[in-house]
C-alpha positions as CSV (number, residue, x, y, z in Angstrom):
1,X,7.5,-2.5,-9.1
2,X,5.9,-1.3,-12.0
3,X,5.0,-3.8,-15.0
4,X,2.3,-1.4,-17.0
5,X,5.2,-1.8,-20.2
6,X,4.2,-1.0,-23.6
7,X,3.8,-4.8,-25.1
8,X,4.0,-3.3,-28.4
9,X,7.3,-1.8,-28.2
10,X,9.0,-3.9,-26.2
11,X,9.8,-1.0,-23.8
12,X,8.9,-1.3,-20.0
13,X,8.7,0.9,-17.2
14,X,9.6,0.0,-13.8
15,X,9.0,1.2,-10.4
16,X,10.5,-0.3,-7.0
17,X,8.3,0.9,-4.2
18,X,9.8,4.2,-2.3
19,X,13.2,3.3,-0.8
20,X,12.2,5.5,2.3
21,X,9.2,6.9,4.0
22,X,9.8,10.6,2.3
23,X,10.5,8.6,-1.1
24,X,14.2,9.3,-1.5
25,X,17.3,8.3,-0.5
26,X,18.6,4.4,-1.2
27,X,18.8,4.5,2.7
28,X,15.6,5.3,4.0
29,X,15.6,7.6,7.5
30,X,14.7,4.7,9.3
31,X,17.3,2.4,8.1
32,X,19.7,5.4,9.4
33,X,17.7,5.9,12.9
34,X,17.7,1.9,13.6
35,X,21.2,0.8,12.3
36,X,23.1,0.4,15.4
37,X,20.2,-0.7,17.4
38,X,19.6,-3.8,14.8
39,X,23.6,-4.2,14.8
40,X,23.5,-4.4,18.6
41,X,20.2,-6.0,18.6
42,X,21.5,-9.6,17.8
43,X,22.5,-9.5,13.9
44,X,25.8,-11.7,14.8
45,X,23.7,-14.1,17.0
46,X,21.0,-14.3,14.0
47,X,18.3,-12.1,15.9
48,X,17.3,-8.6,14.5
49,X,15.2,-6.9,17.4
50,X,13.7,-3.4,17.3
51,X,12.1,-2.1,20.4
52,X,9.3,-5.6,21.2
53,X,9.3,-6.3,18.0
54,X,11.5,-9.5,16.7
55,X,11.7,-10.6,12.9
56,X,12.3,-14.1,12.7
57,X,16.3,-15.4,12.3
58,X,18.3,-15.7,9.9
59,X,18.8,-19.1,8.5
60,X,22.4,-20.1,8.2
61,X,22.5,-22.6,5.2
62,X,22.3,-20.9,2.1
63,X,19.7,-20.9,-0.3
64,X,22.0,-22.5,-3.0
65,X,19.5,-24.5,-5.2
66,X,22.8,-26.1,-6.4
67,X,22.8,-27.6,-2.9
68,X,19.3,-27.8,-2.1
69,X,18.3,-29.4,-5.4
70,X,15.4,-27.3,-5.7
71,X,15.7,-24.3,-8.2
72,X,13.2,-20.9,-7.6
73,X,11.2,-19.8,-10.8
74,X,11.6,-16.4,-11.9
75,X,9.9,-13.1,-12.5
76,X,10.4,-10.0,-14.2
77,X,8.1,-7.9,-16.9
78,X,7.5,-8.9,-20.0
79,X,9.4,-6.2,-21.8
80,X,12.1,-6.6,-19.7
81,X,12.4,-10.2,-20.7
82,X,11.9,-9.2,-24.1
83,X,15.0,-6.5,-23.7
84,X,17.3,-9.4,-22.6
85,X,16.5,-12.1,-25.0
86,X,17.6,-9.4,-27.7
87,X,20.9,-9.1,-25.6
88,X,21.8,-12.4,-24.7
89,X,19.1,-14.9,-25.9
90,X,21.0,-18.0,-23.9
91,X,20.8,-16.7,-20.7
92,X,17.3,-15.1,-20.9
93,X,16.2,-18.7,-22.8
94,X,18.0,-20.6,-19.9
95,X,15.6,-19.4,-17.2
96,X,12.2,-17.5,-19.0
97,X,11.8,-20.4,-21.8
98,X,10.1,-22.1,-19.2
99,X,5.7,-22.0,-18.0
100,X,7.3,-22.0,-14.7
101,X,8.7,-18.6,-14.9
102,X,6.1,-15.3,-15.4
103,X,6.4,-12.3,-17.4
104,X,3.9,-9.4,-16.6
105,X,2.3,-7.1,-18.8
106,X,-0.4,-5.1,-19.1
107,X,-2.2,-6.1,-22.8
108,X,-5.9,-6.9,-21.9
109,X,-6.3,-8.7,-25.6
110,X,-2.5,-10.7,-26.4
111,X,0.0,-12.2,-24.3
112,X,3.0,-9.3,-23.4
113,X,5.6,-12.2,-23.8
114,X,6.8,-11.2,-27.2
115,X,10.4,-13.7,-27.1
116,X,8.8,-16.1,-28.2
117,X,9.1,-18.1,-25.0
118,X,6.8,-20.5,-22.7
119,X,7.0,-17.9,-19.9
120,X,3.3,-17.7,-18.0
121,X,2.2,-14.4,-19.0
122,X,0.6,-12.8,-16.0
123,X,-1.7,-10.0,-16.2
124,X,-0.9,-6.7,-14.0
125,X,-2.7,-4.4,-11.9
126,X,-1.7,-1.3,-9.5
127,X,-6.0,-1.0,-8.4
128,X,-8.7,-3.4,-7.5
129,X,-10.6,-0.9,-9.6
130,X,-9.3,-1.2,-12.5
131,X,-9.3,-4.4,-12.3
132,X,-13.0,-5.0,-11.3
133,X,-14.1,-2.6,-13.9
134,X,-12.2,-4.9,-16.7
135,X,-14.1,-7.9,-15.1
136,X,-17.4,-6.2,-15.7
137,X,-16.6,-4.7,-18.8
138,X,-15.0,-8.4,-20.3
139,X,-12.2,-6.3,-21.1
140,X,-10.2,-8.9,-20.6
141,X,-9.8,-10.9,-23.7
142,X,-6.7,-12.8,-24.0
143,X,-7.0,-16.0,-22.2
144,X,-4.6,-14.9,-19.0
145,X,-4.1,-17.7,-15.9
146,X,-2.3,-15.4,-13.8
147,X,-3.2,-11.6,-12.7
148,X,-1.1,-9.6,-10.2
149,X,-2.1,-7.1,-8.0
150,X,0.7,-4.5,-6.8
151,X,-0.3,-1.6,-4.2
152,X,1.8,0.6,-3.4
153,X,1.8,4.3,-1.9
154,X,1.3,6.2,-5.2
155,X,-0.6,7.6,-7.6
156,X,-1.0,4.1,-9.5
157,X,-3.0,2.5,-6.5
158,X,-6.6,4.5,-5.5
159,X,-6.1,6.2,-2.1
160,X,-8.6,4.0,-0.4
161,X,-7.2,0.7,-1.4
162,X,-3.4,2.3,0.0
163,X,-5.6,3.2,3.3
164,X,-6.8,-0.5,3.5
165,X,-4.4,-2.6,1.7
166,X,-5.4,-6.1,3.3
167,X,-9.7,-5.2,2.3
168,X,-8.3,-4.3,-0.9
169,X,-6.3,-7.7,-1.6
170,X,-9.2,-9.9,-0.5
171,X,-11.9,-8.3,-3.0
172,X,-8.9,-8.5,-5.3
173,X,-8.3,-12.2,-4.9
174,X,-11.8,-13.3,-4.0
175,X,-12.6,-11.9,-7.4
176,X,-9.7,-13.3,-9.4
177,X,-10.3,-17.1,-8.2
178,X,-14.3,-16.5,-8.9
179,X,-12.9,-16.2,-12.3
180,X,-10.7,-19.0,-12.5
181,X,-7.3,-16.9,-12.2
182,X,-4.2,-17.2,-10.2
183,X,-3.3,-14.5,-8.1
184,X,0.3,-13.3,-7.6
185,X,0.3,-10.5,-4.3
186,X,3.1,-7.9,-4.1
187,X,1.6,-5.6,-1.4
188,X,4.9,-2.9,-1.1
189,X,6.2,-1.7,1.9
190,X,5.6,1.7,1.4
191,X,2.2,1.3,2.0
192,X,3.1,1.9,5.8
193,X,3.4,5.9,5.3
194,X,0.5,6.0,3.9
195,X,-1.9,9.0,5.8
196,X,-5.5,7.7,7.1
197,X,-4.5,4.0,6.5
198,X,-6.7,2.0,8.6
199,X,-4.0,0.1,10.1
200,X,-1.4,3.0,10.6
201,X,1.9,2.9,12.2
202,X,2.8,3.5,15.9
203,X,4.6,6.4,17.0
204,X,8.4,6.0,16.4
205,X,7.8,2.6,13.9
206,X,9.6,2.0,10.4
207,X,7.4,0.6,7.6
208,X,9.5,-2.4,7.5
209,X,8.4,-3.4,11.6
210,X,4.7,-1.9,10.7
211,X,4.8,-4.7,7.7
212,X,5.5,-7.2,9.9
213,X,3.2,-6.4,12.7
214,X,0.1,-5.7,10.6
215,X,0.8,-8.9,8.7
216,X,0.5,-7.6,5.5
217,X,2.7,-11.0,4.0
218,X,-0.1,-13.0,5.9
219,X,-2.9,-11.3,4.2
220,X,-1.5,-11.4,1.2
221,X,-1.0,-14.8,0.7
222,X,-4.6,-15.6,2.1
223,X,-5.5,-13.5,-0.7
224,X,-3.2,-15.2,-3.5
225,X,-1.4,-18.2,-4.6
226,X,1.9,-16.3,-5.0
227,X,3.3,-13.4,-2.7
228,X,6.2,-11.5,-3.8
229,X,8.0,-9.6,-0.6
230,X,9.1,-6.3,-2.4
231,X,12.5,-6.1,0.0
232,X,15.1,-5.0,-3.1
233,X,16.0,-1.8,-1.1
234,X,17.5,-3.9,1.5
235,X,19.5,-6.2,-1.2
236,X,23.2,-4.5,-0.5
237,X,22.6,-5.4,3.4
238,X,22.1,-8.8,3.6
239,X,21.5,-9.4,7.0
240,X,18.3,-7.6,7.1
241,X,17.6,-8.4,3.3
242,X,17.5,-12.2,4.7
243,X,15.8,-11.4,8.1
244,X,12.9,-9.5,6.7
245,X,12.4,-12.1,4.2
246,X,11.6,-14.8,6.5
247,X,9.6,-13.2,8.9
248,X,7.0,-12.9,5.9
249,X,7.7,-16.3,4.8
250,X,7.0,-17.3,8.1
251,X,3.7,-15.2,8.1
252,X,2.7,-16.0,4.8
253,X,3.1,-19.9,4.9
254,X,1.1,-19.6,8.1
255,X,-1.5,-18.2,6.8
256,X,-1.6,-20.3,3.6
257,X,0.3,-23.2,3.8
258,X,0.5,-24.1,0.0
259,X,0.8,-20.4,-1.3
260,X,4.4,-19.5,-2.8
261,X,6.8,-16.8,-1.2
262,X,8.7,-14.5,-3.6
263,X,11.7,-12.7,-2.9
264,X,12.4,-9.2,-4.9
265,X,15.5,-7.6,-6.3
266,X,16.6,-4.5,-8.3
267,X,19.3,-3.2,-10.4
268,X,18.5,0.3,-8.7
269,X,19.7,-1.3,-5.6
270,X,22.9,-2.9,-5.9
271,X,25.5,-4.1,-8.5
272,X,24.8,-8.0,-10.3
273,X,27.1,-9.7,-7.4
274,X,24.9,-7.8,-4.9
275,X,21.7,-9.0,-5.9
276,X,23.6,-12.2,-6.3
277,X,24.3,-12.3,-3.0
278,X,21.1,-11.3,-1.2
279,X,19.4,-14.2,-3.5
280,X,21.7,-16.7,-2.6
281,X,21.1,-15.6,1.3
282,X,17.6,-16.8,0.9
283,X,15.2,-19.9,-0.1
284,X,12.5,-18.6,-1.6
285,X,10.2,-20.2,-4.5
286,X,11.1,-17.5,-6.9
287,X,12.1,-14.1,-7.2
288,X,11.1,-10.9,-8.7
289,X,14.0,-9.3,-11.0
290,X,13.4,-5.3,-12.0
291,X,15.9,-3.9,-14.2
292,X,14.7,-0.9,-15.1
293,X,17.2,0.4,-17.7
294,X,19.9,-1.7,-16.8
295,X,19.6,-4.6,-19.1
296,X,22.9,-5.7,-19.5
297,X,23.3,-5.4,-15.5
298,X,20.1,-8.1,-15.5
299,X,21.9,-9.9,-18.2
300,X,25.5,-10.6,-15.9
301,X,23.0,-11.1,-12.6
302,X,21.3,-14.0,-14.5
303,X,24.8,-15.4,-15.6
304,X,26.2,-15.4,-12.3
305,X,22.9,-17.3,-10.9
306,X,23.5,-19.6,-13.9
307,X,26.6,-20.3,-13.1
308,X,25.5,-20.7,-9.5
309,X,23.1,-23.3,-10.0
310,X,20.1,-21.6,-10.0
């Protein structure tokens, strides 16, 4: 994900983590490599198994709030919020007007929610550095509750922090909450290809399995109060989309038993009903919505979880 928008203009730029370990393709070369093994490996008895390692399974209620009575808050930039409300203010209003849900941004001195509505606004970062130099500097000037901190393999996050993403999201939290902030977590998958990481991959392993091994979702929320597990590449296969998501709930709860677990989707991966349906596959505390150039797109998805219940 990228939210480093202009909060001036409005205009945002987005960025969902590599969708393979080369950085193209919507179906990364593992995904093509593992597909019949995770098809044969238990996906109709609930179990996805790769080689030893097994990802927790899937849960077979869905995560309907309508049924559940308990409805997820929401996430997305703050230009991106700002793009909808100008395209349908009732929907956007329905779920952002809210402190519940968060808008990013990246204005050190004014809040990047420009609608007008009570959407937390939550400071993003892509480097500890950056981040600690603002803290130093008292760069930071608008009174912010919430920060973010997103790795991810590229050019956005110092090489050192990709190489040892967990040291990098406890200095990152530790100095957050000596500050008073809340800490949202969204640690991408990609971070598995990254060369010299001191926690690199085994011979054969797709980031997804590395993830989950390492337990990046555990460190994470250790480090935060919210996680956000950046899965949107999965959304038009649901199976794993659901799968992956709670073996890192599992991981993350464990390892901080209050902390809130995110769920991520993407208009670059997967039509409105498609993210629909990978949201309603899981029960999450919120969700992550990118729409990067595809407003209206965000616009019907938000209808059809409106009309869902959510």
């Amino acid at each position: 994900m990228r939210s480093n928008e202009n909060s001036s203009s409005g205009k945002s730029e987005e960025h969902v983590g590599p969708v393979s370990e080369t950085g193209t393709g919507r179906h990364p070369p593992w995904w093509r490599k593992h597909r019949r093994a995770l098809a044969k490996g238990g996906v109709a008895a609930g179990i996805i198994a790769v080689g030893a390692l097994i990802i927790a399974p899937l849960v077979s209620s869905s995560g309907n709030p309508a049924s559940a009575g308990v409805k997820p808050v929401w996430m997305m930039t703050a230009g991106n919020i700002q793009q909808m409300s100008q395209q349908d203010g009732p929907t956007t209003s329905y779920f952002f007007h809210t402190a519940a849900a968060k808008g990013a941004g990246s204005s050190l001195v004014k809040t990047p929610i420009q609608a007008g509505y009570a959407t937390t606004p939550v400071l993003a970062y892509t480097s500890y550095a950056r981040f600690s130099s603002d803290i130093k500097a008292n760069s930071i000037t608008y009174p912010y509750k919430w920060v973010m901190y997103d790795p991810e393999n590229w050019s956005q996050t110092p090489v050192s922090e990709q190489q040892n993403p967990i040291g990098a999201m406890r200095q990152f939290g530790k100095l957050a909450h000596a500050h008073g902030l809340q800490v949202v977590m969204a640690p991408s998958l990609d971070l598995g290809a990254v060369a010299g990481s001191v926690l690199p991959r085994q011979k054969g392993e797709s980031v997804s399995h590395w993830y989950v091994r390492v337990n990046i979702a555990g460190a994470a929320a250790a480090a935060g109060n919210t996680y956000i597990f950046q899965d949107e590449f999965n959304t038009t296969n649901v199976p794993v989309y659901a799968s992956l998501f709670n073996s890192v709930k599992a991981q993350a709860h464990a390892a901080n038993a209050t902390g809130k677990v995110y769920s991520e989707v993407s208009t670059m991966n997967g039509t409105a009903a498609q993210m629909a349906a990978a949201v309603k596959s899981v029960t999450a505390d919120g969700f992550y919505v990118a729409t990067p150039g595809a407003t209206n797109q965000g616009v019907q998805f938000f209808k059809q979880m409106k009309a869902a219940g959510y």
